[in-house]
C-alpha positions as a Python dict, from the first residue, in 0.01 Angstrom:
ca = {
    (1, 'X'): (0, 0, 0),
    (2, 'X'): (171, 346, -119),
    (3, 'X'): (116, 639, 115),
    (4, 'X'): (-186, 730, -129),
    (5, 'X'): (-325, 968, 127),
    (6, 'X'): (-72, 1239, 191),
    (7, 'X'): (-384, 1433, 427),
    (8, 'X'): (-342, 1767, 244),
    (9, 'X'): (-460, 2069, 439),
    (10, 'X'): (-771, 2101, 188),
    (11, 'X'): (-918, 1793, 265),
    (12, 'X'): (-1073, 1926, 584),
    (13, 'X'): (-1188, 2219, 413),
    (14, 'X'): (-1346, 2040, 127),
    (15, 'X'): (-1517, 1780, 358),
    (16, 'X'): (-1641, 2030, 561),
    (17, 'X'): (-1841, 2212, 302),
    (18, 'X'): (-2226, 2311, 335),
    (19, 'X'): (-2390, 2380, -24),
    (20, 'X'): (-2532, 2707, -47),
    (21, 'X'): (-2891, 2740, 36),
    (22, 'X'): (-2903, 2421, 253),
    (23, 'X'): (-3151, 2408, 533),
    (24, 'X'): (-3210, 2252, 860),
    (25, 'X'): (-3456, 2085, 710),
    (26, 'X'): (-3250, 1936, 418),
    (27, 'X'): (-3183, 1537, 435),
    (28, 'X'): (-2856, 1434, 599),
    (29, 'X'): (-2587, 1359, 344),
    (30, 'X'): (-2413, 985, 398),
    (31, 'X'): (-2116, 1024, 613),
    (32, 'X'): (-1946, 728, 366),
    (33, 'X'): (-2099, 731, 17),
    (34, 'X'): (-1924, 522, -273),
    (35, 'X'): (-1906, 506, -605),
    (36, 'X'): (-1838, 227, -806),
    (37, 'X'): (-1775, 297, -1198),
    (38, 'X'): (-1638, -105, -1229),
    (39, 'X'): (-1957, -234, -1360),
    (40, 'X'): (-1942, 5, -1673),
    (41, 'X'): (-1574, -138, -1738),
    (42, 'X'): (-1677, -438, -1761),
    (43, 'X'): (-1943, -433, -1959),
    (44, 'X'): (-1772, -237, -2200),
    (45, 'X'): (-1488, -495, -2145),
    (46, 'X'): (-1741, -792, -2215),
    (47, 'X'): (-1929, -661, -2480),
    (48, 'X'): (-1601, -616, -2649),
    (49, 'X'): (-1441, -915, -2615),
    (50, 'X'): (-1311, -1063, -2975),
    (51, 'X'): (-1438, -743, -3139),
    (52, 'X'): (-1218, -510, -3354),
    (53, 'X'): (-1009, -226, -3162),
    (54, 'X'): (-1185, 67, -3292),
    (55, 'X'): (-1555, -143, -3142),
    (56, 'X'): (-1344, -175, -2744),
    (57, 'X'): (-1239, 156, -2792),
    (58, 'X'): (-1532, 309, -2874),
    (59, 'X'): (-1729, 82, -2582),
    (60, 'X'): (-1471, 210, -2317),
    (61, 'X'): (-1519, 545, -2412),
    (62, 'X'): (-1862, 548, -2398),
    (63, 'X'): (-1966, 333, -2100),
    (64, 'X'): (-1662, 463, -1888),
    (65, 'X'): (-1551, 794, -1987),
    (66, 'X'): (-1783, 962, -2123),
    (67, 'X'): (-2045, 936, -1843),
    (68, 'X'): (-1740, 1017, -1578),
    (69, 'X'): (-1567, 1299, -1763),
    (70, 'X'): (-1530, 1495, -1441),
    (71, 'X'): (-1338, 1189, -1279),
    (72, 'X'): (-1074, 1157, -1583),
    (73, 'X'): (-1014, 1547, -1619),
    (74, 'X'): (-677, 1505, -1478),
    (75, 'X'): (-341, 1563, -1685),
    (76, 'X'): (-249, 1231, -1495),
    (77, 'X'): (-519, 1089, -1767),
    (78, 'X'): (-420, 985, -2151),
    (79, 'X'): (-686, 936, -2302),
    (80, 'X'): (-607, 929, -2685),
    (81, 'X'): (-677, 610, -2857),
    (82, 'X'): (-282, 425, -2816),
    (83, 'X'): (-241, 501, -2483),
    (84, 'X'): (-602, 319, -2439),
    (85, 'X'): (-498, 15, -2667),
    (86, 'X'): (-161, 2, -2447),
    (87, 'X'): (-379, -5, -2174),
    (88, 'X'): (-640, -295, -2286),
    (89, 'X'): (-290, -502, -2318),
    (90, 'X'): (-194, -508, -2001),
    (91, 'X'): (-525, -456, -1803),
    (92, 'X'): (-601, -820, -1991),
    (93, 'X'): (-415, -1039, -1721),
    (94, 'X'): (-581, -816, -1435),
    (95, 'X'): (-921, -866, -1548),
    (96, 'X'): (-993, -1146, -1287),
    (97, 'X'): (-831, -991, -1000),
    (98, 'X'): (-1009, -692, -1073),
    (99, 'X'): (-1385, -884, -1049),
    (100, 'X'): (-1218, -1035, -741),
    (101, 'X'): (-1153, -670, -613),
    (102, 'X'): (-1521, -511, -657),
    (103, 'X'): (-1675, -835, -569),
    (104, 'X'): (-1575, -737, -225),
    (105, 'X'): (-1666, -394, -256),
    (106, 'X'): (-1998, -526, -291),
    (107, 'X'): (-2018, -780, -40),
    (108, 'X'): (-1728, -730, 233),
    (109, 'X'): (-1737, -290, 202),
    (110, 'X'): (-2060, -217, 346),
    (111, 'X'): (-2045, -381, 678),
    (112, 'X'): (-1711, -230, 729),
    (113, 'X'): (-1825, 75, 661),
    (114, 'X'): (-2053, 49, 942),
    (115, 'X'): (-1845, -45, 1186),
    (116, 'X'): (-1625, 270, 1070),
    (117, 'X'): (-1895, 486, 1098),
    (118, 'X'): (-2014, 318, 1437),
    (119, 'X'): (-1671, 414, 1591),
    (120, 'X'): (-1655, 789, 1420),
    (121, 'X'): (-1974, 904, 1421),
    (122, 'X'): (-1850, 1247, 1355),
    (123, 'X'): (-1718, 1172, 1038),
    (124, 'X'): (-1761, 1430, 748),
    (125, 'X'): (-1915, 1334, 498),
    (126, 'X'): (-1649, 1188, 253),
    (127, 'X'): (-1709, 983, -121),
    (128, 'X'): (-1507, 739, -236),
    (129, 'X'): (-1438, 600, -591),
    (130, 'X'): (-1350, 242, -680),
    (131, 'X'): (-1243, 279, -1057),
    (132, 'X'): (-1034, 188, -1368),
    (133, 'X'): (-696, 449, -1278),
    (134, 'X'): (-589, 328, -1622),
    (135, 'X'): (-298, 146, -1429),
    (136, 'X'): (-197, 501, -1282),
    (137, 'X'): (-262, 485, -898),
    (138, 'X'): (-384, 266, -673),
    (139, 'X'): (-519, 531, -467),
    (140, 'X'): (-502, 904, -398),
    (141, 'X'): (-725, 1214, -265),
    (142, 'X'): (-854, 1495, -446),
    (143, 'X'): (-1022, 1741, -223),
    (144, 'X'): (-1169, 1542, 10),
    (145, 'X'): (-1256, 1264, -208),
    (146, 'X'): (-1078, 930, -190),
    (147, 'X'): (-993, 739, -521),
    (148, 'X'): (-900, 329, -573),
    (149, 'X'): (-754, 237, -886),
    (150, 'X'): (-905, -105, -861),
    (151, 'X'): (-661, -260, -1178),
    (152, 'X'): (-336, -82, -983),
    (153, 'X'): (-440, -255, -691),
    (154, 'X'): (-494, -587, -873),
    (155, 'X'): (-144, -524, -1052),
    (156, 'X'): (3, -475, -725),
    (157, 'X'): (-147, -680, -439),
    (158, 'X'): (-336, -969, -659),
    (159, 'X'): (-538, -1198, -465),
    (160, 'X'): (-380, -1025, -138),
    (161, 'X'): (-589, -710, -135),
    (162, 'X'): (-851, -674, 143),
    (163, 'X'): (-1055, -391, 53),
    (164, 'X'): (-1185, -325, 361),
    (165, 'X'): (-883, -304, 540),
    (166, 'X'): (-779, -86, 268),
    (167, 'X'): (-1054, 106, 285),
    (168, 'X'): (-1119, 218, 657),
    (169, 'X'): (-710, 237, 671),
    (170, 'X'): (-762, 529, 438),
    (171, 'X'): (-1058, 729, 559),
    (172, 'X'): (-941, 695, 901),
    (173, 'X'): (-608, 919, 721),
    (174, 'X'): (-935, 1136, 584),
    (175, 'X'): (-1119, 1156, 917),
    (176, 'X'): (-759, 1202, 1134),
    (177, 'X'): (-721, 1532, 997),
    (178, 'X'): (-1084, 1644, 986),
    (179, 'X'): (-1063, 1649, 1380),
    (180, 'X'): (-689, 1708, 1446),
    (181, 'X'): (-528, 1848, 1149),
    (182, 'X'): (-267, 1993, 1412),
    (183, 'X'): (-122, 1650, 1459),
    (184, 'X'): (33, 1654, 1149),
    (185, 'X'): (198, 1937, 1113),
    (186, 'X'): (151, 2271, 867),
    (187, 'X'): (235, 2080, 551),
    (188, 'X'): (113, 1757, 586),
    (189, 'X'): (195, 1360, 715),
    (190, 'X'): (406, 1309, 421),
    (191, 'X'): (635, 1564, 503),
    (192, 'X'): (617, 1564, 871),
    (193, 'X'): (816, 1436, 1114),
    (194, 'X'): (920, 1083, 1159),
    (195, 'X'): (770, 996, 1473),
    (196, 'X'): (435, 1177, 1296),
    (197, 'X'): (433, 967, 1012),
    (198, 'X'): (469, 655, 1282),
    (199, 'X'): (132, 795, 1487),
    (200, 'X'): (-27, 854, 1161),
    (201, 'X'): (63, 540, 944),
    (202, 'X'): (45, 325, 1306),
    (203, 'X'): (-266, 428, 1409),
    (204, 'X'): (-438, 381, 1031),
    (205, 'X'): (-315, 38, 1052),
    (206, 'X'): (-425, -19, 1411),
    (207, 'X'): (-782, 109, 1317),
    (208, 'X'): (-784, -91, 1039),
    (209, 'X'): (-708, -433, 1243),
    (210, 'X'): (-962, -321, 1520),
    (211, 'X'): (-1271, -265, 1292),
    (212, 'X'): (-1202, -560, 1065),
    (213, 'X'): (-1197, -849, 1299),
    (214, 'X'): (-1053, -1135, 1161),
    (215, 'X'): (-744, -943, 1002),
    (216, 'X'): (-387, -1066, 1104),
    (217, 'X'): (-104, -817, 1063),
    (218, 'X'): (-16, -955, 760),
    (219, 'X'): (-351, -824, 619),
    (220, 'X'): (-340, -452, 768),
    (221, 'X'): (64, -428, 697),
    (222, 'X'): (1, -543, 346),
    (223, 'X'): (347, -738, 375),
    (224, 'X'): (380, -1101, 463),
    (225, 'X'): (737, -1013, 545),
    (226, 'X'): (612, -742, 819),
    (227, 'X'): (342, -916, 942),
    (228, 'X'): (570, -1225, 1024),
    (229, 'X'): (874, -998, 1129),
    (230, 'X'): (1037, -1159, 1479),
    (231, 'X'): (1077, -953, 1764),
    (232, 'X'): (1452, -935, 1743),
    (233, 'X'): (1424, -799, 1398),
    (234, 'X'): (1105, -560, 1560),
    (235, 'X'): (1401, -447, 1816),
    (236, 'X'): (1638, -384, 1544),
    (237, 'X'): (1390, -184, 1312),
    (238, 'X'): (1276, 29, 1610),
    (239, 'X'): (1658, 72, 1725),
    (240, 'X'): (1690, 214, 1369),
    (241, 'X'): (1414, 443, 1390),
    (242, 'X'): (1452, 606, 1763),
    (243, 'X'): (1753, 811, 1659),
    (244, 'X'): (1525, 930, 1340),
    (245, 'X'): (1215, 1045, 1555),
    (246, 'X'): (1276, 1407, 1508),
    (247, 'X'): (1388, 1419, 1147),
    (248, 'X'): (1167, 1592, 881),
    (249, 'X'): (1372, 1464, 593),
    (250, 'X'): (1245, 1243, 374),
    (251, 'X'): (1608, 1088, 335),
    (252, 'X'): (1510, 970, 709),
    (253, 'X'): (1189, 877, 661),
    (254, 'X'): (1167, 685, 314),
    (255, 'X'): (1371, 372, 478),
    (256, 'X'): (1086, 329, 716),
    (257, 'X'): (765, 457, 460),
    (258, 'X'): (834, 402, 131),
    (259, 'X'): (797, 74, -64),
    (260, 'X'): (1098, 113, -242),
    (261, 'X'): (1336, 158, 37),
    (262, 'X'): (1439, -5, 328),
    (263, 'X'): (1694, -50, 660),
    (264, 'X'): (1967, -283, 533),
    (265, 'X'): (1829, -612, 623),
    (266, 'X'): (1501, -550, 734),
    (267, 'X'): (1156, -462, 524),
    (268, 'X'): (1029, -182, 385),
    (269, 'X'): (760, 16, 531),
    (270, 'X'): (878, -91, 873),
    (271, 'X'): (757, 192, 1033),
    (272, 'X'): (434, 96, 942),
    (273, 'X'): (481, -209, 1177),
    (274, 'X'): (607, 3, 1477),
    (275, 'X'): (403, 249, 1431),
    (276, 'X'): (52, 4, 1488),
    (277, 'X'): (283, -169, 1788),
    (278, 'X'): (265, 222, 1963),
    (279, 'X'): (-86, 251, 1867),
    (280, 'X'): (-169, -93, 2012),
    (281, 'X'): (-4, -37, 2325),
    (282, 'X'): (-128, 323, 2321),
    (283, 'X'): (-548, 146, 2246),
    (284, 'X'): (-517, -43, 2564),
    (285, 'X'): (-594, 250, 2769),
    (286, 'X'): (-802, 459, 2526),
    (287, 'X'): (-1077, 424, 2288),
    (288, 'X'): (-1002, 469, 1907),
    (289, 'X'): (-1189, 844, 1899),
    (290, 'X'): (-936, 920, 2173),
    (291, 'X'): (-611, 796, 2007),
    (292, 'X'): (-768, 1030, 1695),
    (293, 'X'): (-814, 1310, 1899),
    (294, 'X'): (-472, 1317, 2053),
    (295, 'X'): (-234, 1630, 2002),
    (296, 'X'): (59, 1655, 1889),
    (297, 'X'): (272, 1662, 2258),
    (298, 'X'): (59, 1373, 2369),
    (299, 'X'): (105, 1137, 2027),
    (300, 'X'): (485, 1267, 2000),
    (301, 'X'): (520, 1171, 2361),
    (302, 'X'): (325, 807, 2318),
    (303, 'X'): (577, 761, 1993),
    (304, 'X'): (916, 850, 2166),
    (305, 'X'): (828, 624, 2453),
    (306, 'X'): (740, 322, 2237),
    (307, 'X'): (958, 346, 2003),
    (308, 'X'): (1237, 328, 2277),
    (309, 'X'): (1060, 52, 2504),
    (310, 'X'): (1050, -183, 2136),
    (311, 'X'): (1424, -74, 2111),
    (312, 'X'): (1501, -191, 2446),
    (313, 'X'): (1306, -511, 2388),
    (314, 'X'): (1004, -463, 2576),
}
């Protein structure tokens, strides 16, 4: 799972938003309300299977972009007709996984997002889109809305991908900031301090694991190598993060946050892992609308002193 949700400063804003003219009288808007634009893929996928190019292309465009212009307005988007073909190539393989995918948006999603909503009643109002990224993302936020690339995170995660883990991982990120933006500093987690992005990152995965009973760690890491990690290597990764703590730099941070790097010898995304141990060990005194509502002396304060007990072996 990349850190799709960087909790931008206007995501607060945006989800905070009354229309104009609204009334006391007007109906409640959903606090989670989701969109699913899969079922137009694949009908335009079915109904062009074995046909000509110019048939699938025209299908696509018609069942899936057309109708959701607004969605693929991005410069992130090609849209022209070979960067579409390119894309029907190597979507082909991900078909399956990608069914697999929205099946559980329609089956395993809803009752999560209960429970979410059970535990955060306060939650803004936020909308979320499972959808064809054209293999660009796997998620990402765009004011205040939340985004799955549901044939990224087939390419990337296959059978392994537990949307609901995914999904309450990443509007807890959305409803974090709506009632604490403070904890995470003027610019935002990814940029923040080390032992911030631990707190944030940690506590995502430890809400995650709570409201989804039934997930191991290897579910809410997203890593069979974290979520089997030993506790001497645990020690070692949190030795190798205490003296970071403090740092803003992303040279510090990336070994512990970022996929693509790592601690010599140990996983990436390891502070992931320690991050949900604090959390954990902070949950067994609090509920999780506490742990949210935590400043920024308080969560810095829970970090340091896990971070050094997990060091020290305890």
């Amino acid at each position: 799972m990349s850190r799709l949700v960087g909790v931008l400063l206007a995501l607060a804003a945006a989800a905070s938003l009354v229309p104009l003219g609204a009334s006391a009288q007007s109906p409640p808007q959903p606090q989670i309300r989701v969109v699913d634009l899969m079922p137009a893929f694949f009908r335009a996928w079915d109904e062009g299977t074995g046909k000509p190019l110019e048939e699938r292309l025209r299908l696509f465009k018609e069942l899936v972009l057309r109708p959701n212009r607004a969605v693929y307005d991005y410069s992130e988007f090609q849209l022209d007709d070979p960067h579409l073909a390119w894309y029907f190539d190597d979507v082909a393989p991900l078909v399956p996984q990608m069914r697999g995918v929205t099946a559980q948006v329609n089956g395993s999603l809803p009752a999560a997002e209960r429970r979410f909503t059970g535990a955060f009643p306060d939650l803004k109002p936020v909308t979320i889109y499972f959808m064809p990224s054209l293999l660009h993302f796997d998620g990402q936020t765009r004011q205040g809305t939340l985004y799955f690339g549901v044939d990224s995170l087939a390419a990337y995660y296959g059978d392994r991908v537990n949307v609901p883990v995914l999904a309450t991982h990443e509007l807890f990120h959305v409803y974090h900031f709506q009632v604490n933006p403070h904890t995470f500093g003027e610019t935002g987690s990814t940029h923040s301090a080390v032992w911030s992005q631990a707190w944030s990152e940690g506590l995502a995965t430890y809400v995650s694991q709570r409201l989804n009973p039934g997930a191991s760690r290897t579910d809410v890491l997203f890593s069979a190598d974290l979520g089997a990690l030993s506790d001497e290597r645990i020690r070692a990764l949190a030795c190798a993060m205490e003296p970071k703590l403090g740092s803003s730099a992303e040279s510090d941070a990336n070994p512990f946050f970022d996929a693509g790097r790592h601690p010599a010898g140990l996983p990436a995304r390891g502070g992931y892992l320690v991050g949900l141990l604090v959390a954990a060990d902070a949950g067994r005194t609090r509920s999780l609308r506490e742990l949210a509502l935590l400043n920024a002396a308080d969560s810095e304060a829970q970090v340091r002193s896990g971070v050094h007990r997990l060091c020290a072996g305890g």
